[in-house]
N, C-alpha and C positions, 0 to 999 in steps of 0.2 A: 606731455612730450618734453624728453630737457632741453631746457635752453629756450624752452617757450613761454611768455607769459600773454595774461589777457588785458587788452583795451576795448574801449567803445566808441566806434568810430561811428560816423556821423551820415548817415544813405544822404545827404544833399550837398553836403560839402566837403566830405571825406575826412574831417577834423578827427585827431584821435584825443580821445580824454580817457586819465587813468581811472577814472570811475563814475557808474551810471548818473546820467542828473535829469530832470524833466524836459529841460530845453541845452541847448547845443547853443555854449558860450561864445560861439565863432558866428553862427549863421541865426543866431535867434529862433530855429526851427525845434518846434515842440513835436517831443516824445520819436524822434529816431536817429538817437545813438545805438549803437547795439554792437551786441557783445563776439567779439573775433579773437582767434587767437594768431598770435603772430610769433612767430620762432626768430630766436635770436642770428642764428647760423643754419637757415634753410637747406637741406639737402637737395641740387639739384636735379629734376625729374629728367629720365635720360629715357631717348625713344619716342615712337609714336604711339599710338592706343592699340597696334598690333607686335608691338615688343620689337622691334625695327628700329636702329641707329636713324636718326631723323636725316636728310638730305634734300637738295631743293633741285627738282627735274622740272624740264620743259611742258607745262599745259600740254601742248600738243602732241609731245611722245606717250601720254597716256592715253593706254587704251580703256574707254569707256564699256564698261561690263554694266549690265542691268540685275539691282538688286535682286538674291532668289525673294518670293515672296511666299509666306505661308498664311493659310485659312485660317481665321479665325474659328471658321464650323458655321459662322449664319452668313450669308449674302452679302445682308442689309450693312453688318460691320463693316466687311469686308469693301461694299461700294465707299464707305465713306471714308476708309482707309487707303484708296487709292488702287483697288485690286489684292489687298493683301497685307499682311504685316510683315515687314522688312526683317529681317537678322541684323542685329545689333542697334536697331532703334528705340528709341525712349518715347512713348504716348503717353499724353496727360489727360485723364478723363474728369470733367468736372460737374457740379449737379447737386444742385436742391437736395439737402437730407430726406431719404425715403424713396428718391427719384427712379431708383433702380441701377445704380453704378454697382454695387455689389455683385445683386442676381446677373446683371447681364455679362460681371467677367467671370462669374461661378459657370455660370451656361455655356459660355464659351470657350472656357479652358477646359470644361467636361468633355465636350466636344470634338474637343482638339486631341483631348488624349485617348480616349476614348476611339473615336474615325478615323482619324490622320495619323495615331501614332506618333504625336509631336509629346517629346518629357515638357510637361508643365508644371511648376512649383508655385503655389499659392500662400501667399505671408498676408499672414493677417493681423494686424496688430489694434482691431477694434472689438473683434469677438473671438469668443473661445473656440477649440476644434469641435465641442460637443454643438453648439450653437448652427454652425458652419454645416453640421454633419445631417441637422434636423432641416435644416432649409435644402438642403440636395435632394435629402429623402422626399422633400413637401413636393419640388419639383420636378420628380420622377428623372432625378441625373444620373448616367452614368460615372460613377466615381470611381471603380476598381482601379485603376490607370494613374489618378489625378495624387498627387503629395501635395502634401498639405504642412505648413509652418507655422505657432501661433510665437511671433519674438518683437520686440521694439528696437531693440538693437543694433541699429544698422550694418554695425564690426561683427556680430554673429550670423547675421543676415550674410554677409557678405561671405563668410565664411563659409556656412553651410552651403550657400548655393555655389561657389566651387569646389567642392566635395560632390555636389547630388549632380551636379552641369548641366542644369533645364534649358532648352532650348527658349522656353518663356516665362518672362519672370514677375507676377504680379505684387504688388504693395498695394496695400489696400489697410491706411492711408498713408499718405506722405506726412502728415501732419503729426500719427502716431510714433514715428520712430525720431531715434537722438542718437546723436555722436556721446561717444565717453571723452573726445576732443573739447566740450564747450560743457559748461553747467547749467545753462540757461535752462530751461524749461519744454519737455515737448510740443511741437508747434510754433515756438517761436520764431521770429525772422531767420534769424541766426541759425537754428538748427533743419529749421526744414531747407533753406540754403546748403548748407554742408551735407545731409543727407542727400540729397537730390547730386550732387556736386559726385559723390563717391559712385553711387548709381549708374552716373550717365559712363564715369571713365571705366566704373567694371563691365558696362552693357557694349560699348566699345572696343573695350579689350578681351574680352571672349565671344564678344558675335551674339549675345544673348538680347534678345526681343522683352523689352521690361515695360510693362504698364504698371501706370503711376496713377491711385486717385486720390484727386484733389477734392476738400471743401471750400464754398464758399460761403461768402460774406453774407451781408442782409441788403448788399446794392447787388446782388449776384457776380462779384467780380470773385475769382479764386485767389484764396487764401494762400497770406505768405508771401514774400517778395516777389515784383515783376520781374527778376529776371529768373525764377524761376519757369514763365512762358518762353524765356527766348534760351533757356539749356535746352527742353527737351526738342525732339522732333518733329513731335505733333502733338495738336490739343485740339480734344475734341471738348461737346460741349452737350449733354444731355437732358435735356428738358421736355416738358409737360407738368399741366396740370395734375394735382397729384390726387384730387377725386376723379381723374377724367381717366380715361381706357388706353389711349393712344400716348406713344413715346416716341420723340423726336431726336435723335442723334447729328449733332451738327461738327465738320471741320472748318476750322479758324483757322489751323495753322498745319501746314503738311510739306514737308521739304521729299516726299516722296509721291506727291501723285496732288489732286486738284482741291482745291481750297472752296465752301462753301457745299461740297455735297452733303445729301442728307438721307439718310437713314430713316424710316419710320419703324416702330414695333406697337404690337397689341399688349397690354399689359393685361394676364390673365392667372386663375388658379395654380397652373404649371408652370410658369413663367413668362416669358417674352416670345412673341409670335413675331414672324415677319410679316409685314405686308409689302406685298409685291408691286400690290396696283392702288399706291396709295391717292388716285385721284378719285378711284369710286368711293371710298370713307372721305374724304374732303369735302365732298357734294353733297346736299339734300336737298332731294327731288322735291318741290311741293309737291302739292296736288293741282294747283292750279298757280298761275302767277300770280308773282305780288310786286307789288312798288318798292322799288330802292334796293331789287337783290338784282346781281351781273354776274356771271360768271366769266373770270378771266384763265387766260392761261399763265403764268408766272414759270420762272426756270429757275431751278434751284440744280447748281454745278452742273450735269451733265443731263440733268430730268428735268423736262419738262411738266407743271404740276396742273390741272385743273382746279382752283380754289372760287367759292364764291364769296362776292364782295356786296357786303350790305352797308346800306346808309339811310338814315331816319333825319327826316329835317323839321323842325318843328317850330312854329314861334315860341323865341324868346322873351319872359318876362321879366330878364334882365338887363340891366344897362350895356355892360358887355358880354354879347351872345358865346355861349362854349364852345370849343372844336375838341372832340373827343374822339383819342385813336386807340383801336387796337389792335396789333399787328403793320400797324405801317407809321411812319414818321410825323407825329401831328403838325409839324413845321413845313412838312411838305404837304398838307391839306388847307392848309392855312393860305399856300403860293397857287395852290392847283386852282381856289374858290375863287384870287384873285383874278387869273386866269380867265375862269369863267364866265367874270363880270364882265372882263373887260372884254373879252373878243367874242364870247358869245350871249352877251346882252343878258345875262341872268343874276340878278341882284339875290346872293345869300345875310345881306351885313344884317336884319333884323333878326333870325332863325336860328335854331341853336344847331348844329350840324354833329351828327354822331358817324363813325366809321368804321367797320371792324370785317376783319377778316376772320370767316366761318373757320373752326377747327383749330383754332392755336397757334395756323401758321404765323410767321412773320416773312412781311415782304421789304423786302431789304432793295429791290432793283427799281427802276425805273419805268419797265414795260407794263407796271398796275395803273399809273396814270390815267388812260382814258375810262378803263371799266369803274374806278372811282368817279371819277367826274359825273360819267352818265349813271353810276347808282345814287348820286347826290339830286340829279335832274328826275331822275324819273320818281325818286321821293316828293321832290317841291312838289314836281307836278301832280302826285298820286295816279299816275300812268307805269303800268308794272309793261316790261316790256318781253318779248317771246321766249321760250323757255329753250327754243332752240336756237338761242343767239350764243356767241362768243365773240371777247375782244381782247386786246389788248395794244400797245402801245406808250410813247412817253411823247409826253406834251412839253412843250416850251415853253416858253415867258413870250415869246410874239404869238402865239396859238397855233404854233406848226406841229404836226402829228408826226414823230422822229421815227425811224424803224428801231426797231430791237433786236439782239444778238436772238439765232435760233430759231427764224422766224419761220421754218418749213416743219421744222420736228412739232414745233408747237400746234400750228395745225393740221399735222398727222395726229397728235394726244387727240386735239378737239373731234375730228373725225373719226376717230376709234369710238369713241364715248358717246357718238349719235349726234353729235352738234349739225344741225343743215347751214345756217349762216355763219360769217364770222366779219368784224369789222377790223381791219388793222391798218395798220400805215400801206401808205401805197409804194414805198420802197422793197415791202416784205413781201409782195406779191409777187409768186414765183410764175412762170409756165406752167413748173411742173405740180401745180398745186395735187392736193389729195381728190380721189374723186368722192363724190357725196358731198360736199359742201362748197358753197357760194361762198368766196373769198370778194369781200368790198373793199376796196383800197381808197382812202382818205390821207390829203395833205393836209387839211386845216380843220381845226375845230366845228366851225362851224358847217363842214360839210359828213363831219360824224353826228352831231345833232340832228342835221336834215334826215338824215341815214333811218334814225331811231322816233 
């Protein structure tokens, strides 16, 4: 650009230095300077992202319009996207190398062009069109419909796809592509910032629906500057075990519809399958009970979930006994044991305590507390408890049994799926309970023990 040169400014303390160094001579912070370009005589940007003289009008004289939303082609996306993907919104999809971010927006923009008749443009900048063409055929896709781009180039990128005007416009990755603005290296802070940066104003400025995916890290956080989370519109977050069948799609962040829904799919031969009723794959039946397993109900965004909760308590022959979680917060198992000591008389401090949630879920909310606790009890005790119970709720620090958001849907789930009892707060007791199941409402801990 003329009139432009490069510095390296400082992600903590803003400090510009005329060239790169380990640590940042202002703020002692090692290894983020990075590399920007700054223009001597900036052209100023005139307008809004719809080409419109920019002007400052009353809140209130505008009239609220609800965005149109389009199909993605599967459900399961579409629940986690809020009902739909928005026109001119920017998704970030993130996920374990292998996890399935590829096949799932291959499938989906197949789909789309394909059913719905939506123009779909797919850039790929990690594999070739021959590659790309062999995994459609594996999957049995429709692709007569679909266009296809293999470029890194963001300014070609950009280019083309105002020429083709896809209504959807995928990158697949963010990481792959670079500005001819900066030298840095693809993937760098610097460049996946400025790509992403051009994306969001073209996805704005012609109404075009852009997903973006992201790699991450080896702590699983995504790759590339944090504010690259707070450009786009949404960021989803895709995970599962990657010997394992089942595929969990999560929303973190959604400025068009609700935060934390969840997605499941079957990962198979042909692709990605929905499942509908993902609490019958969450559950296994024994044959007969056993100790230390509860099934609770848990709510993930608008769904209620049936997950079972197992716990193994064992004595410890160490000096300090382990607390081991999976799928729920080992900090908060560590308060729940405290808990238990104190108001309901059950000493775990010599036994080593295990915890894990069947299936991969994670539970992130607060109504898993009691059906913990009593998977922990009925381990000590080696008392498995009925196979047709369910519970849930969140317990306190003085041993009071809270209600939880949801508490009627939740046991409509349970009764749908054959549960006859259910133990829950007694705030969550409706009138209109479900019929087929005994609803037991508990205020205190130790009147859920009694219970069981």
């Amino acid at each position: 650009m003329k009139g432009s040169k490069r510095v390296y400014q400082c992600e903590h303390c803003g400090a510009s230095q005329p060239k790169w160094a380990g640590q940042c001579p202002d703020c002692g912070s090692w290894n983020t300077l990075i590399e920007t370009v700054t223009a001597a005589a900036p052209a100023p940007r005139q307008g809004s992202y719809a080409g419109e003289p920019p002007q400052i009008v009353e809140l209130g004289a505008i009239k609220a319009v609800e965005s149109p939303r389009l199909s993605s082609g599967l459900s399961e996306f579409d629940r986690v996207l809020g009902g739909g993907l928005v026109e001119g919104s920017v998704v970030l999809i993130g996920g374990d190398p292998g996890i399935g971010k590829s096949t799932l927006l291959l499938q989906s923009m197949a789909l789309c062009a394909a059913n719905g008749g939506i123009a779909a443009l797919y850039v790929s900048g990690e594999e070739s069109a021959a590659q790309i063409a062999l995994r459609a055929e594996r999957l049995k896709l429709p692709t007569t419909k679909l266009r296809l781009l293999t470029e890194t180039e963001v300014e070609r990128v950009l280019a083309m796809a105002s020429v083709e005007r896809p209504r959807i416009l995928v990158i697949d990755s963010i990481q792959t592509l670079y500005s001819n603005a900066l030298h840095s290296a693809p993937g760098s802070i610097a460049q996946v910032r400025e790509c992403a940066a051009q994306l969001v104003r073209f996805a704005k400025a012609s109404r075009t629906a852009v997903y973006l995916v992201g790699h991450v890290t080896k702590d699983g956080a995504l790759a590339g500057p944090r504010v690259l989370e707070h450009m786009v519109d949404t960021v989803l977050y895709f995970e599962g075990e990657l010997g394992g069948r089942y595929r969990l799609i999560r929303a973190f962040k959604n400025r068009f519809g609700a935060v934390n829904e969840l997605g499941v799919f079957a990962m198979t031969d042909t692709g990605l399958k929905e499942v509908s009723n993902p609490s019958a794959i969450l559950l296994s039946r024994h044959d007969e009970p056993v100790a230390g397993s509860v099934v609770m109900v848990t709510r993930e965004g608008t769904r209620p979930l049936l997950v079972e909760v197992q716990a193994l308590v064992d004595q410890s022959a160490l000096g300090n006994p382990r607390r081991v979680t999976v799928g729920i917060e080992n900090n908060r198992l560590s308060m729940l044991l405290a808990v238990l000591h104190r108001h309901g008389g059950i000493a775990t401090a010599g036994c080593d305590v295990f915890a894990n949630i069947v299936g991969g879920v994670r539970v992130t909310e607060t109504g898993g507390d009691l059906a913990v606790v009593m998977a922990v009890v009925s381990s000590l005790r080696d008392r498995p408890l009925k196979s047709d119970l369910v519970m849930f709720g969140e317990i306190g620090l003085a041993g009071e049994i809270r209600p939880v958001q949801g508490g009627l849907e939740r046991l409509r789930e349970a009764a749908k799926h054959g549960f006859k009892r259910a133990i829950v707060p007694k705030a969550n007791v409706s009138k209109t309970s479900p019929e087929g199941i005994q609803v037991i409402g508990v205020s205190r801990l130790a009147e859920a023990l009694a219970e069981i």
